[in-house]
C-alpha positions in Angstrom: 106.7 49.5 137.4 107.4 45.3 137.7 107.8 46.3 141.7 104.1 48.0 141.6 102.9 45.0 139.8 104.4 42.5 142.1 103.4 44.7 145.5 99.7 44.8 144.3 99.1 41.5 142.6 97.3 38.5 143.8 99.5 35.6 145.7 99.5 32.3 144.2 98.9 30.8 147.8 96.0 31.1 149.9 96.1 29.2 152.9 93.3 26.5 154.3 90.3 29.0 155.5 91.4 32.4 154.1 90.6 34.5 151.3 92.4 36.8 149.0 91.4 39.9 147.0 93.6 42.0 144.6 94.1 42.7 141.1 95.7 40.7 138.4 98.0 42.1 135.6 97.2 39.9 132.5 98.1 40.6 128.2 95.9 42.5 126.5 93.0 40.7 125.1 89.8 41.9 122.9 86.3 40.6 123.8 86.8 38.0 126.9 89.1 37.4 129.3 89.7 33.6 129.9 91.1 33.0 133.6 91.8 29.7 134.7 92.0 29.1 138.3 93.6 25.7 140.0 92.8 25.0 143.8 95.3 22.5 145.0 94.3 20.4 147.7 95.9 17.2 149.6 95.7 14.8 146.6 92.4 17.1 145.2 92.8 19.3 142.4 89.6 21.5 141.8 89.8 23.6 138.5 87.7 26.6 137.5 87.6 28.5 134.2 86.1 31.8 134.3 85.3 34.2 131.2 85.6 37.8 132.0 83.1 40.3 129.4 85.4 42.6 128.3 83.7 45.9 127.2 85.7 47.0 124.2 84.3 44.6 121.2 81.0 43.2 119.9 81.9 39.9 118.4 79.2 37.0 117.4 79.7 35.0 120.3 77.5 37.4 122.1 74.5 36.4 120.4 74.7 33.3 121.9 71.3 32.7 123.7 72.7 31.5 127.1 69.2 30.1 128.2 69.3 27.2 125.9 73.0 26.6 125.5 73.0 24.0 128.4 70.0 21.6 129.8 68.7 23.1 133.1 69.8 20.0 134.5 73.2 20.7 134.3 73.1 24.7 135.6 73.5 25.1 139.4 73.1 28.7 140.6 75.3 28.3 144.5 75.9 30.6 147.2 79.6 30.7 148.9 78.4 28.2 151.1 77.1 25.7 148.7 80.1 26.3 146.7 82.3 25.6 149.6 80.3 22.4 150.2 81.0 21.4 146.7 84.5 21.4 146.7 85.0 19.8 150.3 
């Protein structure tokens, strides 16, 4: 099973220009998955947190009314190139 896992998980490098796809093997969680993902640059580090809805709870935090939790200000909706542009 650990060789199955390793075979078909995602590589923890991806070079300058390329892109990955894959699964990853995490603990169980209930609710949300937190992921955390570091791209490391020449002296750059760009970090991303990510929440993944899980579908197997209802918990409070869903109520949350995601319109008004931050200022419009501060929302930016990007395509893959904009993003790109942002992290150059």
């Amino acid at each position: 099973m650990r060789a199955h896992f390793l075979a078909t998980a995602i590589r923890s490098f991806v070079g300058p220009g390329q892109g990955i796809e894959g699964w990853m093997f995490t603990t169980l969680d209930r609710g949300v998955k937190a992921i955390n993902v570091d791209l490391i640059g020449a002296r750059r580090l760009q970090e991303f947190f990510f929440m993944v809805q899980l579908s197997d709870l209802r918990a409070d935090y869903q109520d949350v009314d995601q319109e008004k939790l931050y200022p419009l200000d501060q929302i930016r909706d990007v395509d893959e190139n904009a993003l790109r542009a942002a992290l150059e």
